[in-house]
LUMBASE-902824 format. One line per field, with one value per residue (C-alpha): residue number from 1; x, y, z; chain; residue in one letter. Coordinates in nm, 2 decimals. Layout:
BEGIN
nr c(NUM/...);
X c(X/...);
Y c(Y/...);
Z c(Z/...);
kette c(A/...);
rest c(A/...);
// end
This chain:
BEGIN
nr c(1/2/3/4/5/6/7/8/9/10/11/12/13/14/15/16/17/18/19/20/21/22/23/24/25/26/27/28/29/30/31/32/33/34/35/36/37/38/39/40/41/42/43/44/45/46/47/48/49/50/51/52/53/54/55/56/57/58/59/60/61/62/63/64/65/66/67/68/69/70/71/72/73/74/75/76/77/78/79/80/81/82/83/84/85/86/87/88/89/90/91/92/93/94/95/96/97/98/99/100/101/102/103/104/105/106/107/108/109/110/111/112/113/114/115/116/117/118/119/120/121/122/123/124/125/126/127/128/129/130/131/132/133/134/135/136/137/138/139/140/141/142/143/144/145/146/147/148/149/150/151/152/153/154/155/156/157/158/159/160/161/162/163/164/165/166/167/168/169/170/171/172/173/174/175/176/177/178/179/180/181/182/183/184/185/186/187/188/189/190/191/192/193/194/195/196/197/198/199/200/201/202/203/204/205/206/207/208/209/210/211/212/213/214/215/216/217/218/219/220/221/222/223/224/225/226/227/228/229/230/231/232/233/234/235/236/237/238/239/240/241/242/243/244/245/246/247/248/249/250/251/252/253/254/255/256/257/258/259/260/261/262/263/264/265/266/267/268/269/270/271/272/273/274/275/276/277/278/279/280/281/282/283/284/285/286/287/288/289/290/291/292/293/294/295/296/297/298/299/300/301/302/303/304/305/306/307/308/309/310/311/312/313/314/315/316/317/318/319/320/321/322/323/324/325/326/327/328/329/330/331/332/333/334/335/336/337/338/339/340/341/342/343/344/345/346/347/348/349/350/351/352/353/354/355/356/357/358/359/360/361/362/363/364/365/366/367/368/369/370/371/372/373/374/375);
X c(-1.38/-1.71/-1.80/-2.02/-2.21/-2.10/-2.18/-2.01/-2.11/-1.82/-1.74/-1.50/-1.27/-1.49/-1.41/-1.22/-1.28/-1.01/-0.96/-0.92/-0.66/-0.46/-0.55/-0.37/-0.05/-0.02/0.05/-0.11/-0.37/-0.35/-0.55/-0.42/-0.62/-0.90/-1.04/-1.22/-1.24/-1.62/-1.62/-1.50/-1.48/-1.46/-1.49/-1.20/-1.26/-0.90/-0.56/-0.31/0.01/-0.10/-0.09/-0.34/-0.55/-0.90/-1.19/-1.19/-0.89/-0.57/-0.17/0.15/0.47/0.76/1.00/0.88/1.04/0.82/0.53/0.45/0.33/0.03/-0.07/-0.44/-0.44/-0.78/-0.73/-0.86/-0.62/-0.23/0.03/0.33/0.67/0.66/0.38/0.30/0.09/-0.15/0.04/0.32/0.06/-0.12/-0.46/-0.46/-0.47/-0.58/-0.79/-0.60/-0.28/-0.12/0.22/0.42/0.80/0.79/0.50/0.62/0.53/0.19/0.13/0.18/-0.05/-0.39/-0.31/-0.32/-0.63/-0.81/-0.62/-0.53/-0.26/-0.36/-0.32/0.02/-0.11/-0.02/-0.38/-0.50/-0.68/-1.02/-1.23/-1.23/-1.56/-1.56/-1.48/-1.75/-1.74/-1.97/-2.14/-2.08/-1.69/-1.46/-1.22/-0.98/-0.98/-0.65/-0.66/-0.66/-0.88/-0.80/-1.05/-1.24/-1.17/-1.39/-1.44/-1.69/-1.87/-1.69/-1.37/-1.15/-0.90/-0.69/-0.50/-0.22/-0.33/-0.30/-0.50/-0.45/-0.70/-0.84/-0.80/-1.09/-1.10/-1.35/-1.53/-1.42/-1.06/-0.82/-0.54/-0.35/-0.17/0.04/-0.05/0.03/-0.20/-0.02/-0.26/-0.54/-0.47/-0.73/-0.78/-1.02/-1.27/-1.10/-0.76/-0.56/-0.23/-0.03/0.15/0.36/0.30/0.36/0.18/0.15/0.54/0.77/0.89/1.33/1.32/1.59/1.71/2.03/2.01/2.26/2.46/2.18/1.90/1.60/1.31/1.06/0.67/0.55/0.18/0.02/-0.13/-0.13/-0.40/-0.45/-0.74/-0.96/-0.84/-0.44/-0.30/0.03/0.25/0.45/0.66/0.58/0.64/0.51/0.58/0.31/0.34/0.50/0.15/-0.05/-0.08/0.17/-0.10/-0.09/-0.32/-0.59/-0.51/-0.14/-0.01/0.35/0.53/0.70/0.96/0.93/0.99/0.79/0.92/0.70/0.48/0.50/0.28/0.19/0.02/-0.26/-0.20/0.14/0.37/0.64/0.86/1.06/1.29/1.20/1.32/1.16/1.31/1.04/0.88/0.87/0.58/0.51/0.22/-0.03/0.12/0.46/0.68/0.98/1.16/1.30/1.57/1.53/1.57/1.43/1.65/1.42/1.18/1.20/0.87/0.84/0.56/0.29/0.42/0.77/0.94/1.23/1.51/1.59/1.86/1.86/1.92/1.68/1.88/1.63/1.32/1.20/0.97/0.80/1.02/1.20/1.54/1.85/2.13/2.27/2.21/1.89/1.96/1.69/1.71/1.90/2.16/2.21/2.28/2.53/2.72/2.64/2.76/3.12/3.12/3.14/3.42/3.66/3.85/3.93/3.97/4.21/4.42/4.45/4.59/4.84/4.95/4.96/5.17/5.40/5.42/5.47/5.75/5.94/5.89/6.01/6.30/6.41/6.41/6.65/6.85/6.88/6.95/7.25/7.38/7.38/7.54/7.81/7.92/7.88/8.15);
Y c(-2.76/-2.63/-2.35/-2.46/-2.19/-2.01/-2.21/-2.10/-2.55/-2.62/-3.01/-3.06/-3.34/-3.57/-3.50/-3.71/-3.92/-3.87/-4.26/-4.24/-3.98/-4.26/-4.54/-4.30/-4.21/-4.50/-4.31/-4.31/-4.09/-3.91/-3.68/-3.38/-3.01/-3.06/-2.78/-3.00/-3.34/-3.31/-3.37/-3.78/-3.82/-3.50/-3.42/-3.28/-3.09/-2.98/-2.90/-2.66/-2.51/-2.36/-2.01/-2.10/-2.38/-2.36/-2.56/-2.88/-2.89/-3.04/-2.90/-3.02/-2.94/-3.11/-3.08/-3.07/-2.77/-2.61/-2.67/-2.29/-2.26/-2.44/-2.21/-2.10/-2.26/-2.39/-2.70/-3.04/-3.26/-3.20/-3.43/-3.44/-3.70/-3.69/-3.67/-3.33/-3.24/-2.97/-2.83/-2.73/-2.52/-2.36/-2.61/-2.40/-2.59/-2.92/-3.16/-3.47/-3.55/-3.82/-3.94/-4.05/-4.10/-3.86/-3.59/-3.41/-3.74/-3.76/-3.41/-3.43/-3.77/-3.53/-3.28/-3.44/-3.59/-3.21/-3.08/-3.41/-3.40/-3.23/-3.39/-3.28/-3.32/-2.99/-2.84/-2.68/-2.33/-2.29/-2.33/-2.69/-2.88/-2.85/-2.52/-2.27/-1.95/-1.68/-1.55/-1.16/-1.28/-1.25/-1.51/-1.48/-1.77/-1.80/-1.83/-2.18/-2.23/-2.58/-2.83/-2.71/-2.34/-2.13/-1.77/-1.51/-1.24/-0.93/-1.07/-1.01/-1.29/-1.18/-1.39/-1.61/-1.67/-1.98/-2.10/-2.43/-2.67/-2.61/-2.18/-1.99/-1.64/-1.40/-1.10/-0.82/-0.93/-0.87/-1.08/-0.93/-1.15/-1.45/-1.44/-1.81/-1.92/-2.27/-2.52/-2.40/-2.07/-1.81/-1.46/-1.24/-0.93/-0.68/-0.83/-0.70/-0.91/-0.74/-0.92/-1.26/-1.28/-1.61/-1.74/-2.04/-2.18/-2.42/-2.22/-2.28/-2.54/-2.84/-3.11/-3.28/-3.71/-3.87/-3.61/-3.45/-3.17/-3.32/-3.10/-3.06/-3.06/-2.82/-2.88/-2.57/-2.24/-1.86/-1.66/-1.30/-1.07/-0.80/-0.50/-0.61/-0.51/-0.72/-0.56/-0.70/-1.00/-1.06/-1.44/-1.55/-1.91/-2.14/-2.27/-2.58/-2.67/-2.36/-2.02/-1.80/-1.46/-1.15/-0.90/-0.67/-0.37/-0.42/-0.26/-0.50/-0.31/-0.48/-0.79/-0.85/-1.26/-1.33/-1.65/-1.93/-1.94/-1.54/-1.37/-1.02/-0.73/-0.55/-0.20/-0.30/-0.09/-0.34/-0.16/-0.27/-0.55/-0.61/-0.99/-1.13/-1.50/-1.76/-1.75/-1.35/-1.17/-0.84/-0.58/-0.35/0.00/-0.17/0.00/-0.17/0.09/-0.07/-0.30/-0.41/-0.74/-0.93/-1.23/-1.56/-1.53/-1.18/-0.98/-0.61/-0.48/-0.23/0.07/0.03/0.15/0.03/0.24/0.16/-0.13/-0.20/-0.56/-0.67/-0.93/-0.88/-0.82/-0.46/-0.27/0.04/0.32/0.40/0.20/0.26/0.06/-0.30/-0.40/-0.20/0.04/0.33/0.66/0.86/0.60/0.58/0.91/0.97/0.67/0.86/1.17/1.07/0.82/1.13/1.32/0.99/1.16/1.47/1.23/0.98/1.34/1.49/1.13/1.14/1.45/1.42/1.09/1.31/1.53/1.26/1.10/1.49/1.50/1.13/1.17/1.50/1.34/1.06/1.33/1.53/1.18/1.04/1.39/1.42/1.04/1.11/1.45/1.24/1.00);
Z c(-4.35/-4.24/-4.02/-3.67/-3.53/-3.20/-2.91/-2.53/-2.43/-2.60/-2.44/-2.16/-2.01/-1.80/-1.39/-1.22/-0.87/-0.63/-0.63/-1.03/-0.92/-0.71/-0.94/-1.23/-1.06/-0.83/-0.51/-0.16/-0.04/0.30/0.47/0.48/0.63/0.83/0.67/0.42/0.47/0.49/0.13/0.12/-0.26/-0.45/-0.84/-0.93/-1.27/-1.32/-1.23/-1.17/-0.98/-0.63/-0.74/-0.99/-0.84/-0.71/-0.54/-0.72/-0.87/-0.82/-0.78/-0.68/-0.46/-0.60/-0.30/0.09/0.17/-0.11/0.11/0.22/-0.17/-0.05/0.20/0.18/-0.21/-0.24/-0.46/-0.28/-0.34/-0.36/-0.52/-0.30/-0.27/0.10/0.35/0.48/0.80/0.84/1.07/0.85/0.62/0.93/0.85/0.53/0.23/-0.01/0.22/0.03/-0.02/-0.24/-0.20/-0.49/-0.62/-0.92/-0.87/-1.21/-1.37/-1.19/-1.26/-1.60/-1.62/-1.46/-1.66/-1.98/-1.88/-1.83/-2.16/-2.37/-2.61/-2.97/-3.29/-3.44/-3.79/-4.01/-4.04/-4.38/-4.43/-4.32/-4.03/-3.87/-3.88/-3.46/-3.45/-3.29/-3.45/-3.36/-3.75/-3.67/-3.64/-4.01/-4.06/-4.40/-4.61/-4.59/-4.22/-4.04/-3.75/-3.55/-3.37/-3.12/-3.13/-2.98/-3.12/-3.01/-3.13/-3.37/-3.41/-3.71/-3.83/-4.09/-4.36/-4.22/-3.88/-3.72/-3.46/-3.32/-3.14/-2.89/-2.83/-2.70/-2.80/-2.64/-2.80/-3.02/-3.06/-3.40/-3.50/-3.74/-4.05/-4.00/-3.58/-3.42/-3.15/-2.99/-2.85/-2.56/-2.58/-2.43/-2.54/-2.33/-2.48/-2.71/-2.73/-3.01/-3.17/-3.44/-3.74/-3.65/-3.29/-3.17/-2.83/-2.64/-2.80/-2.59/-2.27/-2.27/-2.01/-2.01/-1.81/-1.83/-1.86/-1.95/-2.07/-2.35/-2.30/-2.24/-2.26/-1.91/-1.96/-2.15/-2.12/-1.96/-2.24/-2.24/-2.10/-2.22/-2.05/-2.15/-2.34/-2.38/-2.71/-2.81/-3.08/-3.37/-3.35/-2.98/-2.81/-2.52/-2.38/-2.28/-1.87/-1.78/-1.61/-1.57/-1.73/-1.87/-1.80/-1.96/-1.72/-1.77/-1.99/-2.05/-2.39/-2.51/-2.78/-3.10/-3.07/-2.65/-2.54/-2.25/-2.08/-1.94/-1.63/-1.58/-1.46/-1.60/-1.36/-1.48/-1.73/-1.75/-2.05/-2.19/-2.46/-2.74/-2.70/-2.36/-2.24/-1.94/-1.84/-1.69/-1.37/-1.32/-1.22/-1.24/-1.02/-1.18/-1.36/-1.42/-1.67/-1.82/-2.15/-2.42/-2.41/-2.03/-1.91/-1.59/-1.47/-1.36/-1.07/-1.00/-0.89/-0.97/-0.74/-0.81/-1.04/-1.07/-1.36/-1.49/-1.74/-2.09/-2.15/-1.73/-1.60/-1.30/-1.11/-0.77/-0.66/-0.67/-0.53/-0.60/-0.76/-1.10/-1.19/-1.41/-1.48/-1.49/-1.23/-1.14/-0.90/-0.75/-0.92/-0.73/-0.68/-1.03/-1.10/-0.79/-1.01/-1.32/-1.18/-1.03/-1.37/-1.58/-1.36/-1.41/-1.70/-1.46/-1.16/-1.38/-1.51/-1.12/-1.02/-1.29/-1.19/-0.81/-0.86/-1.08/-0.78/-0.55/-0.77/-0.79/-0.44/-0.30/-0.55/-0.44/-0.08/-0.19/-0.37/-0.01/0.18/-0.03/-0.07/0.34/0.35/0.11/0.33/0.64/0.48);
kette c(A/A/A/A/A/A/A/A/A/A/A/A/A/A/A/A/A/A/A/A/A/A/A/A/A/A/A/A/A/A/A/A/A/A/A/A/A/A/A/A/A/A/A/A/A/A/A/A/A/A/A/A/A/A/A/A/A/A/A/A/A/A/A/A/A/A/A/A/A/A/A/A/A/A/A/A/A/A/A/A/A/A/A/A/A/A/A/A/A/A/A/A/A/A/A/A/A/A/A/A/A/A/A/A/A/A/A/A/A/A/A/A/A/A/A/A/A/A/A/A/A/A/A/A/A/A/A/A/A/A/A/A/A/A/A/A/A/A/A/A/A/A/A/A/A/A/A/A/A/A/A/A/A/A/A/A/A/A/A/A/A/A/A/A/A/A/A/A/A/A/A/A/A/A/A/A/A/A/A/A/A/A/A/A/A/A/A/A/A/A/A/A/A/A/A/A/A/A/A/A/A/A/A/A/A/A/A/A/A/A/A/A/A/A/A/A/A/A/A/A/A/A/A/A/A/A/A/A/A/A/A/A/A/A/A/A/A/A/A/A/A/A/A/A/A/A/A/A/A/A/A/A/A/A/A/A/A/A/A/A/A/A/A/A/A/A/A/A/A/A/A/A/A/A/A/A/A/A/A/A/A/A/A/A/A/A/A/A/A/A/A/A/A/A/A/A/A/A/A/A/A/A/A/A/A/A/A/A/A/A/A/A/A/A/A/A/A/A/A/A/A/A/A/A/A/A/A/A/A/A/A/A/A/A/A/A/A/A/A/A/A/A/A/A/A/A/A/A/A/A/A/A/A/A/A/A/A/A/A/A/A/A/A/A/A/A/A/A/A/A/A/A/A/A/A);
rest c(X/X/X/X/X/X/X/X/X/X/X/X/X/X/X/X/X/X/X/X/X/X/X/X/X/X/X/X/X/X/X/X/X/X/X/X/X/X/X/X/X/X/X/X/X/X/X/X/X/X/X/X/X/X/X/X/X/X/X/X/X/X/X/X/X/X/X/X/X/X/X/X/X/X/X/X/X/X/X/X/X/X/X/X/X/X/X/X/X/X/X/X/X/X/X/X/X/X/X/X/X/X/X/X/X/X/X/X/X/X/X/X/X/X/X/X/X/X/X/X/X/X/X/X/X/X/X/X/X/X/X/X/X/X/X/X/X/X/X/X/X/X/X/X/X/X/X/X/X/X/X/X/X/X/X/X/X/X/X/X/X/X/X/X/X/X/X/X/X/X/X/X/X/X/X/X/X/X/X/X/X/X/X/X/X/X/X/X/X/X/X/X/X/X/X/X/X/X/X/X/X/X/X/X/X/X/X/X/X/X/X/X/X/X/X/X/X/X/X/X/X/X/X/X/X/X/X/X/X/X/X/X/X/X/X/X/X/X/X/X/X/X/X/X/X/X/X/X/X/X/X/X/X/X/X/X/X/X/X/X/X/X/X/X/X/X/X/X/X/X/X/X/X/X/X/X/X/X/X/X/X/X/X/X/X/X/X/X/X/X/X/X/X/X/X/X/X/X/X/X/X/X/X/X/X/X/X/X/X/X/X/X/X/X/X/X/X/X/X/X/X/X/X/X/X/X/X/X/X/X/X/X/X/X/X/X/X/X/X/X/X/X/X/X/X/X/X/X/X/X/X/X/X/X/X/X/X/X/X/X/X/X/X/X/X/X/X/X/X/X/X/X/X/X/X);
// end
């Protein structure tokens, strides 16, 4: 292996036509906002899920009643298994629609065309012949750098890393030993991983055929911004189609799992042992302590702050959090506070039901005694 001089025109996946689009998934194409129909035959350049998508791109809605997930998403084109009208997304929305029986299926199809499958042959040390590595950067020789990586200026690659084809990392950025970058992952400026951090593996996502665990698509990459620092022994799932995203600024401690397709807030603190399941998002200024877990599709907002060991079932919004399940504050301790007189509580019961035993049979003493004279 050789090393290729830095160069930001790394290639790309040609763009597609929109009636390569229908020719590749079979479907039929509709028009669907008026909003953009000026533009007969677009380039689409890529794809992705409508909270990600933008001009010249592609998503998809797997089930009508999903439809509000397209509202104001500026993709052109939308891949759908019923006909929408603009009307039920307010004339806010792709300007094509194409209707097919399996839209996962034809999903997956355009997005492998815009990030194509990556040769699963075990790679050796070294830099890869079509890599682009900026000459200020340091790579170990013991570290292996995959096809078409793209690393920029100041970086440090210790001994151990693996970085697999097709990753773009920006400026300024350390991995530590024996970090694991999956296929098309993107690190921003000044990112920071620490020792056996793994990012971009299979998110845990299964469907049942027949009676086995089949796994869904697993074809989307992690995204990490500017200035995040990732501790020890962190994972972080790639997206089904899109982006698992870490945001601006946020510091991860050691051993947190990050499922797929989340979606982290900016200046976030996520302590030890945190577990987050797939599909949660967070604000900006989020705090979780150590040990806290976040059920699927749960949203923190903006500087909420969650206690050590607490288990988020809902959505939450701004405020600090104890307990399983997550309750405000000063909820929490009311229930800590009556929780810690239950030992007195439990010892008065026992003793008024004594009472109450003395009395009722002294009252059943008094009535047989009155029956007997009556006799």
């Amino acid at each position: 292996m050789t090393t290729v001089i830095y160069s930001a025109d790394s290639s790309s996946p040609a763009p597609l036509s929109l009636a390569r689009i229908v020719e590749m998934t079979g479907g039929e194409l509709l028009p669907l906002s008026g909003s953009k129909t000026d533009s007969n035959n677009p380039s689409l350049r890529g794809a992705a899920p409508p909270s990600e998508a933008e001009q010249g791109e592609v998503t998809m809605v797997d089930q009508v009643q999903n439809a509000g997930a397209i509202r104001g998403c500026h993709a052109d084109v939308l891949i759908t298994p019923s006909a929408l009208t603009a009307e039920s997304i307010n004339n806010e929305g792709p300007a094509w629609q194409i209707i097919v029986e399996d839209p996962h299926a034809a999903f997956a199809k355009i997005i492998l065309h815009f990030r194509p499958p990556i040769d699963q042959d075990v790679p050796g040390t070294g830099v890869d012949s079509t890599a682009h590595v900026h000459p200020s950067s340091q790579i170990s020789a013991a570290a292996s750098i995959g096809a078409g990586v793209t690393i920029g200026p100041d970086c440090k690659i210790h001994a151990g890393v693996s970085i697999a084809a097709g990753c773009t990392i920006g400026a300024e950025c350390v991995l530590y030993p024996n970090v694991t970058l999956y296929s098309y992952c993107r690190l921003g400026d000044r990112v920071v991983i620490h020792a056996g951090s793994t990012l971009g593996a299979h998110g845990f996502g299964y469907r049942n055929v027949a009676g086995k665990h089949m796994p869904t698509s697993q074809l989307g990459y992690v995204q990490i911004d500017n200035d995040v620092e990732l501790g020890a022994a962190v994972t972080i799932d790639r997206g089904t189609y899109g982006a698992t995203r870490i945001g601006e600024g946020t510091k991860i401690d050691n051993q947190v799992m990050i499922g797929h397709n989340c979606r982290i807030g900016k200046h976030n603190l996520l302590c030890s042992q945190v577990g987050i399941a797939g599909s949660c998002s967070t604000g900006d200024y989020v705090v979780l302590a150590g040990q806290v877990g976040l059920r699927d599709h749960i949203h923190l907002g903006d500087h909420v702050t969650i206690g050590a060991q607490a288990g988020v079932m809902d959505n939450l919004t701004k405020g600090v959090y104890f307990g399983s399940p997550a309750t405000p504050q000063q909820e929490q301790l009311r229930m800590l506070a009556v929780q810690r007189k239950l030992p007195d509580l439990r010892r008065e019961l026992k003793e008024v039901q004594g009472k109450v035993r003395t009395l009722v049979k002294q009252i059943e003493d008094k009535v047989n005694d009155s029956s007997s004279k009556a006799a």
